[in-house]
N, C-alpha and C positions, 0 to 999 in steps of 0.2 A: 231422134228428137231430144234436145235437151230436157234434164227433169226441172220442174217448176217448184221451187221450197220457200214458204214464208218461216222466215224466221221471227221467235215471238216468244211473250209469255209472261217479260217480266219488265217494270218502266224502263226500258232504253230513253236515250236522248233525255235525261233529267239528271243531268251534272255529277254521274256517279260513272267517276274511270272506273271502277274494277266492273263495272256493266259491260262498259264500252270494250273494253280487254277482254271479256271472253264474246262478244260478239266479233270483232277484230278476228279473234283465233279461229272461230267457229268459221267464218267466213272463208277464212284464207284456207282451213283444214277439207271443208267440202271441194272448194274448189283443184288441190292436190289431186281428192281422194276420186271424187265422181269427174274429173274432169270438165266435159261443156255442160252448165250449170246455171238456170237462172235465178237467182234471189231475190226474194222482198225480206222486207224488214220492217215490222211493227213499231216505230219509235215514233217519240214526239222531235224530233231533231231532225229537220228537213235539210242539212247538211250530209247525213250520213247517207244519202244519193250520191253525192260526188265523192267523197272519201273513200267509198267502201266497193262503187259503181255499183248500185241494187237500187231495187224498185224501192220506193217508200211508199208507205200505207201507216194511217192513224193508228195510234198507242190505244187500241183498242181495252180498254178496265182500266186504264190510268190517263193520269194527267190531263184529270178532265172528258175525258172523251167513254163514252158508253160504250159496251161491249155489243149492242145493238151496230148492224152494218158491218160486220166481224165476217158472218155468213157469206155476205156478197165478196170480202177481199178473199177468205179463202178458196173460193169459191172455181175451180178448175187447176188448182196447186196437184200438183204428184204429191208431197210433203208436208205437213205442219209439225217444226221443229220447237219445243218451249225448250231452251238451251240456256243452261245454267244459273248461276246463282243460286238464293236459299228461299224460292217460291212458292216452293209447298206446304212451307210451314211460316212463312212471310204476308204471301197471299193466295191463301189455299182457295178462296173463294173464285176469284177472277181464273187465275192457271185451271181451274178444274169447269170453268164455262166454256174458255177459248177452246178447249181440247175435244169439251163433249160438242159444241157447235162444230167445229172441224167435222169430228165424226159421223152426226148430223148430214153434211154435205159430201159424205163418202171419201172426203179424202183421209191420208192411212197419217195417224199421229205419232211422233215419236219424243220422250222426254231424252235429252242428252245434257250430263255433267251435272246434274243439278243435285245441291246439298240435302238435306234435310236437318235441320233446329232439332235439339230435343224438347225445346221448348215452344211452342204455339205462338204466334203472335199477339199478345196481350191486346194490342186494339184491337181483336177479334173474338178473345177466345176467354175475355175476363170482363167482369161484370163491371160497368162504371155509371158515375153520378149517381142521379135520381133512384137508377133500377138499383143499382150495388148498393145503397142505402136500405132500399128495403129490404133486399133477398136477404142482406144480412141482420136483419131484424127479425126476416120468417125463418132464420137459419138454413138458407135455401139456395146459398150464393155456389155453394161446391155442385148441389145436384145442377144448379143453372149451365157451372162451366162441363159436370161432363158432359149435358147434353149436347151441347156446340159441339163438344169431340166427336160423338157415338155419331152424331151427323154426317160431320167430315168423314170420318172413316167408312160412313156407306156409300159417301159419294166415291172415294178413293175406289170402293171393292167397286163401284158401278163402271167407273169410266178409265181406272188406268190397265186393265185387264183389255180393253178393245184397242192400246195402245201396240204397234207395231215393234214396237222398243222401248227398253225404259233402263237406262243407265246413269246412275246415279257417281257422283266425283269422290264418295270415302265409302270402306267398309262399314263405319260408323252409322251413315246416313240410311244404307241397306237396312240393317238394322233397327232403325226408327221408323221405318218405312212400314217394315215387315212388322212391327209392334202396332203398326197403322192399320196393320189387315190385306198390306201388298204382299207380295214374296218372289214376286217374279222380275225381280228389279238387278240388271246386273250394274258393278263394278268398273270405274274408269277411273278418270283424274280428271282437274279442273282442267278445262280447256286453256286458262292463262296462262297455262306452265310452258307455253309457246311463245309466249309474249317478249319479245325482247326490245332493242335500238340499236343503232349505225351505231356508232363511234364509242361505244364502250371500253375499247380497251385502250382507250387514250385518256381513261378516268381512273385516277387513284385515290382509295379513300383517303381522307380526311380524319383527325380528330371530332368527332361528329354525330351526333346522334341526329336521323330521320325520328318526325315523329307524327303519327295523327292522330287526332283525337275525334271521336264522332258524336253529332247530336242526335245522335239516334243512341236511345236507353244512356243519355249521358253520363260522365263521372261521377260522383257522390260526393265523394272527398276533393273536392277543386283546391283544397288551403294543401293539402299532403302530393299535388299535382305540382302543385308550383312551387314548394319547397324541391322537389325533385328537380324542378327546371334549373334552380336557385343552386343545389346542389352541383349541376352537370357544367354551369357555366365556372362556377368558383374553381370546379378542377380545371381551368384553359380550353375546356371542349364547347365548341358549337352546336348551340340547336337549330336544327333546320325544321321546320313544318312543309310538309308533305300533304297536302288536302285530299282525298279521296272521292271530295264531294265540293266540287270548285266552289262551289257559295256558304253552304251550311258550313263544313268544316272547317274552311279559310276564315270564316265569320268569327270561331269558336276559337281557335288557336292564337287569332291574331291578338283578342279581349285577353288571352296569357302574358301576351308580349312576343309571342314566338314569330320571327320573321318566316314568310312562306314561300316556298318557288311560286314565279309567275306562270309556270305552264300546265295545261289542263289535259294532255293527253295521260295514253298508257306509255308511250314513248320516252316521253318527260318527265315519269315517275320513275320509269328505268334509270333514265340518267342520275337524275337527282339520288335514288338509294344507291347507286355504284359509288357515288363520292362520302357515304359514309360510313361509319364502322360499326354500326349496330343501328336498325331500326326499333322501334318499339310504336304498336299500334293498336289499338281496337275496332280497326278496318282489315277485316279477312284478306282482301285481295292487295292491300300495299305489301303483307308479307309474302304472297305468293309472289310479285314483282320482284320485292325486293332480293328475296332469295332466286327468284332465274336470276340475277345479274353477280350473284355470291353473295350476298352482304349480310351477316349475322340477323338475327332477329327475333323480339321479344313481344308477346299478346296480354291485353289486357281484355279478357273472356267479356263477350255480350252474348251468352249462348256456348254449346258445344262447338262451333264450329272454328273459331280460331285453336280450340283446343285439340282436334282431330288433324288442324293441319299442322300442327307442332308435332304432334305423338310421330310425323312422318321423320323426325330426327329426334326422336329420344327427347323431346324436352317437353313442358307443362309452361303453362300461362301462368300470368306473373299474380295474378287473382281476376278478379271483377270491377265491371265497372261499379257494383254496390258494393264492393269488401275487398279494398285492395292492399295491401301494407306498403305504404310507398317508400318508409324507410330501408325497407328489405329490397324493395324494386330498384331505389337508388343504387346499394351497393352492388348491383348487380349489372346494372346498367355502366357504370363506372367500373366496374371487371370489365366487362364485355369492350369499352373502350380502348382500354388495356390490352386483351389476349383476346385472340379469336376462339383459345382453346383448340376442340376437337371439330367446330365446326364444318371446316372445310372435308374432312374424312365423311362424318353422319348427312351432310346436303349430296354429296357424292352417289350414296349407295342407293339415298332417299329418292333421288332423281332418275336413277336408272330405271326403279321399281314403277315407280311413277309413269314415265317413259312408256315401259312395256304395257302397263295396262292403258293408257292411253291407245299406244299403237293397236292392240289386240280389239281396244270396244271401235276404231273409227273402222278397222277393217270389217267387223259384223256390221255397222250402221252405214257403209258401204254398200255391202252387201245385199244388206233388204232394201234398201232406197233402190240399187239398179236391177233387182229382181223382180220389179212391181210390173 
C-alpha cells in the first residue's frame, strides 16, 4: 500500500517562491526516496494539484482559513510532514497546533528542513499598541515578552518530543532549538539546494546584479538603497529585480525603479540569477537558488538566517535591514561585479557538505516513514 503524507505547516500557495521551491524539492525528494507515494498538500493555491499532481486541502492557520477542520484532512495520513522554512520561530503558534492536532488523530509527525530565527516573530512575541504603552509604563513590557517565550517553550518540550523526527536545515537552528528546551532535533540542509531548471547552461552571466528586497521587516535606509542602485548603474552594470514574493516584493522594487523578471516560479528564479554576476538579497531562499545555479551572492540579514546560510561559504552579511552601510555594500557589490574572487572554490566544498547531510537525514526520514 502506498503511504499517505500531508505535507504542511507553513502559508504555501501565498506568492512566496522560496515556499513553493522547497515544497517542489520535498515533493519530488519523497517521491525518489519512498517510491509509490501519495501526497496532499496544505496550501491556499488550488493550482498546486496539477503542477505538483497531490491532493489539495485548505491552508489550514493561514490565509484565512482556521486550523479548525485540520483534524478531519489529517485524518487517516501515514505522515504529517511541516517541511521547511523558518516556522517555528515565524509562526510558532500555528506549526505547533497542526502537529499536536496530527498527533491528537494518531498519526506519526515529523518536522523536515526547517530553520530556526534567533529571533522570535515580533507580531507575536513583542508587545504592541494600547498594551505596549502601558506594560511600559508598569515597566512590565520585558516580564510580558518573556512570558510569551517560557510559553512557547513548554509547548515546544510538550509536542515536538512525540514527533517521529525532527530535522532541522543548519547547525545554527539545532542550536536555537535546543536553547528552546528541544535537543533531539537532528541536522540536514534546506531542501531547495535541489532546486534547479532546463536550459541553464545556455545562460552566461551578464554585467548584473539580481536583486530583492523584502517588505517583510523592510529596509530603514531606502535613500542609502538607492544611492547603491544609483551607484551600480553609473559603473555600465544592470539591475535586475528578482521578487521572491511575486506581489509584495515586485510591489517594493518596482516604487525603486528597478525593472523585475516577469516570472513567478522557482524555475524562473533559476534562470534569472544564472544571467547574473552577483545577487544581493534579504530573501533567504533567492540565495539558496541563486547559488545551486553558481552565481555569487550577498545578504542583507532580517534575522540569523541569511547569516547561517552564508557562513556555509566563509562569508557574513553585508549588515541589516535596520543598520546597513550601503556605502560599504556598494563597493563590494561593485568588486563582486568585477571578480568572482574565490567563490567558485568555497560554493564547491560548501555544497558537497550540504549534499551529504541532506543525503544522510532523507535516508533516516525514509526509513521511519517505511517502517511505520
Amino acid at each position: 500500500m502506498p503511504k499517505k503524507i500531508l505535507l504542511g505547516g507553513i502559508p504555501l500557495g501565498c506568492d512566496n517562491i522560496g515556499d513553493e521551491a522547497i515544497l517542489g524539492c520535498v515533493a519530488k525528494m519523497l517521491r525518489e526516496t519512498l517510491g509509490d507515494v501519495e501526497l496532499a498538500v496544505a496550501t491556499a493555491d488550488p493550482g498546486t494539484a496539477t503542477r505538483l499532481g497531490v491532493e489539495v486541502v485548505p491552508s489550514f492557520g493561514f490565509a484565512g482559513t482556521p486550523v479548525e477542520g485540520f483534524a478531519s484532512a489529517v485524518r487517516g495520513k501515514d505522515a504529517y510532514i511541516w517541511c521547511g522554512a523558518t516556522g517555528l520561530s515565524d509562526y510558532p503558534g500555528v506549526a505547533l497546533d497542526l502537529l499536536e492536532a496530527a498527533q491528537r488523530e494518531g498519526v506519526d509527525t515529523y518536522i523536515w528542513g526547517v530553520g530556526m530565527d534567533d529571533e522570535l516573530n515580533p507580531a507575536f512575541f513583542k508587545a504592541h499598541g494600547k498594551r505596549k504603552k502601558l506594560l511600559f509604563l508598569l515597566h512590565l513590557a520585558q516580564w510580558y515578552e518573556s512570558r510569551l517565550k517560557l510559553k512557547l517553550k513548554r509547548r515546544i518540550a510538550k509536542i515536538l518530543p512525540c514527533c517521529k523526527g525532527v530535522w532541522l536545515r543548519d547547525g545554527q537552528s539545532k542550536a536555537v532549538l535546543s536553547d528552546m528546551g528541544f535537543d533531539g532535533a537532528r541536522v540536514a540542509a534546506d531542501t531547495a539546494i535541489l532546486q534547479t531548471a532546463e536550459g541553464l547552461d545556455a545562460i552566461a552571466p551578464a554585467r548584473r546584479m539580481g536583486l530583492c528586497i523584502s517588505t517583510q521587516r523592510q529596509v530603514a535606509d531606502l535613500d542609502g538603497l538607492k544611492g547603491m542602485l544609483a551607484a551600480v548603474r553609473s559603473s555600465g552594470a544592470e539591475v535586475l529585480g528578482i521578487p521572491m514574493n511575486t506581489k509584495t516584493d515586485r510591489a517594493l522594487m518596482e516604487s525603486l525603479g528597478v525593472h523585475c523578471i516577469a516570472g513567478d516560479t522557482p524555475e524562473d528564479v533559476c534562470k534569472a540569477a544564472a544571467g547574473c554576476a552577483v545577487v544581493l538579497s534579504s530573501r533567504l531562499h533567492l540565495l539558496i537558488l541563486a547559488a545551486n545555479v553558481g552565481t555569487p551572492v550577498m545578504g542583507i540579514a532580517r534575522g540569523s538566517k541569511l547569516a547561517n546560510w552564508l557562513a556555509n561559504f566563509d562569508r557574513t552579511v553585508e549588515g541589516s535591514v535596520s543598520d546597513c552601510d550601503w556605502k560599504k555594500t556598494t563597493r563590494r557589490v561593485l568588486a563582486a561585479l568585477a571578480d568572482r574572487g574565490d567563490w567558485d572554490e568555497k560554493r564547491a566544498k560548501a555544497y558537497v557538505k550540504l549534499r551529504e547531510r541532506l543525503d544522510k537525514a532523507r535516508e533516516e526520514l525514509a526509513e521511519a516513514i517505511g517502517s511505520q
